[in-house]
C-alpha positions in Angstrom: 0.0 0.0 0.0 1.0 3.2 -0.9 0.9 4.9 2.4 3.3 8.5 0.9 -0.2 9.0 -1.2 -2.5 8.2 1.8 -0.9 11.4 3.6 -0.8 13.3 0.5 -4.9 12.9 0.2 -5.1 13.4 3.6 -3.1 16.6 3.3 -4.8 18.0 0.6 -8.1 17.3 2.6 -7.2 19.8 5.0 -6.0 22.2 2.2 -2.5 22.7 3.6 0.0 24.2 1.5 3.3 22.3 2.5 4.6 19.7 4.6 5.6 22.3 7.5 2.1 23.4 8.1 0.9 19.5 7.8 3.5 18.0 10.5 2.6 20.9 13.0 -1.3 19.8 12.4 -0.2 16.3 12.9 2.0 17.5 16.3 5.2 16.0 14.7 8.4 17.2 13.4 9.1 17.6 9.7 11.8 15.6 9.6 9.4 12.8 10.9 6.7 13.5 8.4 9.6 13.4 5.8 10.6 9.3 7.9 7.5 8.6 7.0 7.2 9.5 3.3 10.6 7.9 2.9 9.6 4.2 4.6 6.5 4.5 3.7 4.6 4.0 7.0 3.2 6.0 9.6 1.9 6.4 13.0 -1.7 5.1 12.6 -3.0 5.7 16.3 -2.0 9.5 15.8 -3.6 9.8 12.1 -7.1 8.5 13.7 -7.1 11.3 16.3 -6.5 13.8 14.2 -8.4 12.8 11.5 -11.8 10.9 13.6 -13.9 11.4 10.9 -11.9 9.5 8.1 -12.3 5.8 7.8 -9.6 3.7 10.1 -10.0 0.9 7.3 -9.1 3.6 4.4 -5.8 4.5 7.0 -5.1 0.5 7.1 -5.6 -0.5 3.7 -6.2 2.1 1.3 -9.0 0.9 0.4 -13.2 2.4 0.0 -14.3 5.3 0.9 -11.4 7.9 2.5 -14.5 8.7 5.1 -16.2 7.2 8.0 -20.1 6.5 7.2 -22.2 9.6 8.3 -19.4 12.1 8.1 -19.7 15.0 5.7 -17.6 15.3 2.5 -13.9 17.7 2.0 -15.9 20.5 0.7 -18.5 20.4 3.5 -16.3 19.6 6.1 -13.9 22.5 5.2 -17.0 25.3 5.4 -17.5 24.4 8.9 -15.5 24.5 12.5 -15.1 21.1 13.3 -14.4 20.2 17.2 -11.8 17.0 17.2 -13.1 14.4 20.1 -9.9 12.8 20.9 -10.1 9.2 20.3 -10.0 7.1 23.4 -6.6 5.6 24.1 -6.0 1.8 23.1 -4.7 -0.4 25.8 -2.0 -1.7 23.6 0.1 -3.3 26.5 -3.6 -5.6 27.1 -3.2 -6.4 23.5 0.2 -7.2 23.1 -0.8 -9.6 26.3 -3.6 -11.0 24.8 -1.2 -11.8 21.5 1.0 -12.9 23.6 -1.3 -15.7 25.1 -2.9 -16.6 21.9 -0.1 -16.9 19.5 3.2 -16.9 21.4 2.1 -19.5 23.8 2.7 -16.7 26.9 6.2 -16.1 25.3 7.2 -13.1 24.0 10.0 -14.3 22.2 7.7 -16.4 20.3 5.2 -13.5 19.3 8.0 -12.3 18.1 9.4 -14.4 15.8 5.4 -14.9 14.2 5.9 -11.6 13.7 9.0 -11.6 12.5 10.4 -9.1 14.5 13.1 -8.7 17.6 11.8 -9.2 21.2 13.2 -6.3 22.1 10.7 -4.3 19.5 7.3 -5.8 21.4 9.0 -4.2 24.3 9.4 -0.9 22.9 5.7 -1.2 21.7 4.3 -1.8 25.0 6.7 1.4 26.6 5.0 3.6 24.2 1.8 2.0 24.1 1.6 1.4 20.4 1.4 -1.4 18.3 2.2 -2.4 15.0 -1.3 -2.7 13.2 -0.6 -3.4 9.9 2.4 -6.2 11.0 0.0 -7.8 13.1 -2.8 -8.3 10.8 -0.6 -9.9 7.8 1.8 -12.3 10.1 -1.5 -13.4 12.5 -3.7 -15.0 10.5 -7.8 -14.9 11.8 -6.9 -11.9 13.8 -9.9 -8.6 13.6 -8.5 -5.5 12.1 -11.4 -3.7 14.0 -10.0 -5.6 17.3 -6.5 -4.2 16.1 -7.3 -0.7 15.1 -9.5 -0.3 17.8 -9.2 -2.5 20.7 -13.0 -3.6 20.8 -14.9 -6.5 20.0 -13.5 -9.7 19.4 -9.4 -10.3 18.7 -10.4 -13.4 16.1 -13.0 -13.1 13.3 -15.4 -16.1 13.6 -14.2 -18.7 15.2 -10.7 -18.7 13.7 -8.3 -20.6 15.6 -4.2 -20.6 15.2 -2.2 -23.5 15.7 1.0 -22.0 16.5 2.9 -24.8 16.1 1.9 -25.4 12.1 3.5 -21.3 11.9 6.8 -21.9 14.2 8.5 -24.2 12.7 12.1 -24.2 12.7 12.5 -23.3 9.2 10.5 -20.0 9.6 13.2 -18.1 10.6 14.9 -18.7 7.2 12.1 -17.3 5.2 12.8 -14.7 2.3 10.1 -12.6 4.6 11.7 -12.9 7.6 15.2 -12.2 6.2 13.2 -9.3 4.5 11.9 -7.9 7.8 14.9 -8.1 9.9 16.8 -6.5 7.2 15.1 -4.0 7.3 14.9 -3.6 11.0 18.8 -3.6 11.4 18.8 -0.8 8.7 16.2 1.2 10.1 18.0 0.6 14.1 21.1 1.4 12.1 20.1 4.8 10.7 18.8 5.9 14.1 22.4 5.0 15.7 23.9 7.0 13.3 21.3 9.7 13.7 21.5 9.6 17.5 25.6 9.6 16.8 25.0 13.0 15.2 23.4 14.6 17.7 26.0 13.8 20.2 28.6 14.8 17.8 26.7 18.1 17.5 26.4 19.0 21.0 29.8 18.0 21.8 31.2 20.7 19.4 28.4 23.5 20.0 29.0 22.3 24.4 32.0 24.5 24.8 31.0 27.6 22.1 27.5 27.6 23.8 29.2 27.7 27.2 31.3 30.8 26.1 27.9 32.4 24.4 26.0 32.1 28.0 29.2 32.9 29.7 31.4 35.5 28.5 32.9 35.8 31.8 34.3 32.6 32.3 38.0 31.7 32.0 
């Protein structure tokens, strides 16, 4: 899915001009809005808030109608003062646990690998209380995307049941998908080191120039 032409719809919905003025709408930096163009991915939980009355399946898949049944068209919508009700906040860290039970067998490590993802990345998930929809929709098979997106309902559609042991097999690990996915992980992890290594960098040259600027009286 194409998800740099998802935000550019949803940009021109709200008539902005440029990417500056549609980051500080979406409370992000610019250099994330340009992260998210470039990986093609985005924060879907954030998108829904700001956007409540645009269809959460359009924001998974692309897909139907861009809005929500019952909410007014671009035009309309644009000739009126619209009042955001924050979405309530999902209880990610009750899903990842309920994932956890269902399809890792109570292990972590083994929701993981289904995924095809590091531990440590269902860690960071439940610190920031986010989840990885669109991951956990294509690796878990019967899973709801209405469960997913919104944490309501039921987690399986019907009565779909998962044998994880006919998905865990040793071979999986070896799959072009999984090499796929944790390639990408390491690159991604490996841009933010050296991003992170900048910064430092940075503020260990500016420390001592900055120190002189707020202090011209020191020796």
């Amino acid at each position: 899915m194409n998800k740099t032409l998802i935000l550019n719809k949803l940009q021109q919905y709200k008539n902005f001009q440029n990417l500056a003025d549609f980051a500080a709408f979406l409370g992000i930096e610019l250099k994330q809005l340009y992260a998210w163009r470039t990986k093609n991915r985005y924060n879907l939980d954030l998108l829904r808030n700001k956007f409540p009355e645009v269809s959460a399946a359009w924001l998974m898949t692309g897909e139907g109608s861009m809005l929500a049944s019952g909410a007014e068209s671009p035009r309309l919508a644009a000739e009126y003062t619209v009042i955001e009700e924050p979405i309530p906040e999902v209880d990610r860290a009750a899903q990842i646990d309920a994932l956890c039970a269902h399809f890792g067998g109570g292990s972590t490590a083994q929701l993981a690998r289904l995924l095809h993802i590091l531990p440590q990345s269902i860690s960071g998930w439940r610190t920031r209380n986010t989840i990885d929809i669109e991951r956990c929709h294509h690796y878990l098979p019967g899973l709801s995307a209405s469960w997913l997106i919104t944490g309501e309902g039921e987690m399986l559609v019907g009565d779909s049941h998962h044998d994880t042991t006919a998905t865990s097999h040793p071979d999986d690990s070896a799959t072009p998908a999984a090499i796929e996915a944790m390639t990408r992980i390491i690159k991604e992890q490996a841009d933010e080191i050296a991003f992170l290594k900048g910064l430092v960098r940075n503020l260990q040259e500016e420390g001592p120039t900055r120190m002189a600027a707020e202090n011209p009286w020191r020796k």
